[in-house]
C-alpha positions as CSV (number, residue, x, y, z in Angstrom):
1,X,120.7,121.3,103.4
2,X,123.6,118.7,102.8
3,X,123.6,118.3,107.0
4,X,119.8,117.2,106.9
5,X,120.9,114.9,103.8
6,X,123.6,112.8,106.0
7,X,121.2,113.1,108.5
8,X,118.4,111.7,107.4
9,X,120.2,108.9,105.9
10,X,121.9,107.8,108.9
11,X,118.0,108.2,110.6
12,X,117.3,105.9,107.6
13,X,115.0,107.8,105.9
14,X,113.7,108.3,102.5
15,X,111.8,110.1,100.7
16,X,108.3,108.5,99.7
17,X,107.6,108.4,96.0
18,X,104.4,109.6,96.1
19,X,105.3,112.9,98.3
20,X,106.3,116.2,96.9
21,X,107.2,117.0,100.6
22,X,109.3,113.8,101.2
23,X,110.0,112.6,104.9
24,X,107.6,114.8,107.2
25,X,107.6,113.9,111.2
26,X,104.6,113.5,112.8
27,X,103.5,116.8,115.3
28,X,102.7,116.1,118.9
29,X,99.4,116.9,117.8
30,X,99.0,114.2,115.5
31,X,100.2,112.0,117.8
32,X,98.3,113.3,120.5
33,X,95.5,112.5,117.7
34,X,96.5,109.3,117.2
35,X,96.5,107.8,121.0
36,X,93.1,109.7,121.9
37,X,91.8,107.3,119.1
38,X,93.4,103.9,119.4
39,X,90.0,102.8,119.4
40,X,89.5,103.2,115.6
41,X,91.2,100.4,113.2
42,X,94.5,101.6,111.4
43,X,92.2,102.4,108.2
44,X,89.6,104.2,110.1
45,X,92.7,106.5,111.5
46,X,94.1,106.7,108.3
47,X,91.1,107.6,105.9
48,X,89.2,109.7,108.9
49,X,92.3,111.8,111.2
50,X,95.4,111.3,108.5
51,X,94.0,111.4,105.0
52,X,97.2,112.7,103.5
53,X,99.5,109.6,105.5
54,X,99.7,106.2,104.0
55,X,98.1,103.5,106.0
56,X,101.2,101.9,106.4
57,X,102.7,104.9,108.0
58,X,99.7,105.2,110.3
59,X,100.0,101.7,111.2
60,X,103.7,101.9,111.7
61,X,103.4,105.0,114.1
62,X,100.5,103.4,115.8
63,X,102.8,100.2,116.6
64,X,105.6,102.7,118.1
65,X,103.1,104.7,120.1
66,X,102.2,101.1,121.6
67,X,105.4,99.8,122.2
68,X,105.9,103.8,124.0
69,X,102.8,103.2,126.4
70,X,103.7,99.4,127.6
71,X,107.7,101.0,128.2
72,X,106.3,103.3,130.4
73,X,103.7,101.9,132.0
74,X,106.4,98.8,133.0
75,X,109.2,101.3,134.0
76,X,106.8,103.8,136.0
Protein backbone atom coordinates (compact mmCIF):
# COMPACT_ATOMS: atom_id res chain seq x y z
CA UNK A 1 0.00 0.00 0.00
CA UNK A 2 2.81 2.57 0.95
CA UNK A 3 4.47 1.63 -2.74
CA UNK A 4 1.05 2.73 -4.49
CA UNK A 5 1.30 5.87 -2.02
CA UNK A 6 4.92 7.10 -3.38
CA UNK A 7 3.61 6.12 -6.53
CA UNK A 8 0.82 7.83 -7.05
CA UNK A 9 2.36 10.91 -5.82
CA UNK A 10 5.15 10.99 -8.08
CA UNK A 11 2.19 10.18 -11.05
CA UNK A 12 0.75 13.37 -9.32
CA UNK A 13 -2.21 12.08 -8.22
CA UNK A 14 -4.73 12.73 -5.69
CA UNK A 15 -7.52 11.70 -4.40
CA UNK A 16 -10.81 13.61 -5.42
CA UNK A 17 -12.79 14.82 -2.45
CA UNK A 18 -15.93 13.77 -3.51
CA UNK A 19 -14.77 9.92 -4.10
CA UNK A 20 -14.86 7.25 -1.56
CA UNK A 21 -12.73 5.23 -4.24
CA UNK A 22 -10.11 8.00 -4.80
CA UNK A 23 -7.86 7.95 -8.06
CA UNK A 24 -9.56 5.25 -10.37
CA UNK A 25 -7.94 4.85 -14.13
CA UNK A 26 -10.04 4.73 -16.86
CA UNK A 27 -10.54 0.85 -18.59
CA UNK A 28 -9.86 0.46 -22.22
CA UNK A 29 -13.38 0.05 -22.41
CA UNK A 30 -14.21 3.36 -21.31
CA UNK A 31 -11.93 4.70 -23.41
CA UNK A 32 -12.81 2.61 -26.20
CA UNK A 33 -16.33 4.37 -25.13
CA UNK A 34 -15.15 7.51 -25.18
CA UNK A 35 -13.45 7.75 -28.91
CA UNK A 36 -16.54 5.79 -30.50
CA UNK A 37 -18.39 8.96 -29.22
CA UNK A 38 -16.27 12.07 -29.82
CA UNK A 39 -19.29 13.18 -31.52
CA UNK A 40 -21.22 13.99 -28.28
CA UNK A 41 -20.11 17.40 -26.32
CA UNK A 42 -18.00 16.76 -23.06
CA UNK A 43 -21.46 17.04 -20.98
CA UNK A 44 -23.33 14.78 -23.26
CA UNK A 45 -20.34 12.08 -22.55
CA UNK A 46 -20.28 12.88 -19.09
CA UNK A 47 -24.08 12.91 -18.03
CA UNK A 48 -24.97 9.98 -20.82
CA UNK A 49 -21.55 7.22 -20.96
CA UNK A 50 -19.70 8.49 -17.50
CA UNK A 51 -22.30 9.45 -14.93
CA UNK A 52 -20.18 8.70 -12.02
CA UNK A 53 -16.84 10.93 -13.65
CA UNK A 54 -16.68 14.64 -13.23
CA UNK A 55 -16.94 16.59 -16.42
CA UNK A 56 -13.80 17.89 -15.90
CA UNK A 57 -12.25 14.45 -15.85
CA UNK A 58 -14.16 13.52 -18.98
CA UNK A 59 -13.01 16.58 -20.62
CA UNK A 60 -9.53 16.13 -19.58
CA UNK A 61 -9.34 12.46 -20.83
CA UNK A 62 -11.11 13.52 -23.97
CA UNK A 63 -8.21 16.21 -24.59
CA UNK A 64 -5.46 13.31 -24.16
CA UNK A 65 -7.25 10.83 -26.32
CA UNK A 66 -7.01 13.84 -28.97
CA UNK A 67 -3.63 14.75 -28.59
CA UNK A 68 -3.14 10.37 -28.79
CA UNK A 69 -4.97 10.31 -32.32
CA UNK A 70 -3.18 13.48 -34.04
CA UNK A 71 0.50 11.70 -32.48
CA UNK A 72 -0.26 8.79 -34.36
CA UNK A 73 -1.87 9.74 -37.18
CA UNK A 74 1.45 12.24 -37.79
CA UNK A 75 4.00 9.48 -36.86
CA UNK A 76 2.24 6.53 -38.83
Amino acid sequence: MQCQLIMAKRLGLKKSRSSEAGFRPWSDEEWTLLEKNMHLSVAEQQAILFPDRTKKTVKKTRGRLIKNIRKNKGGA
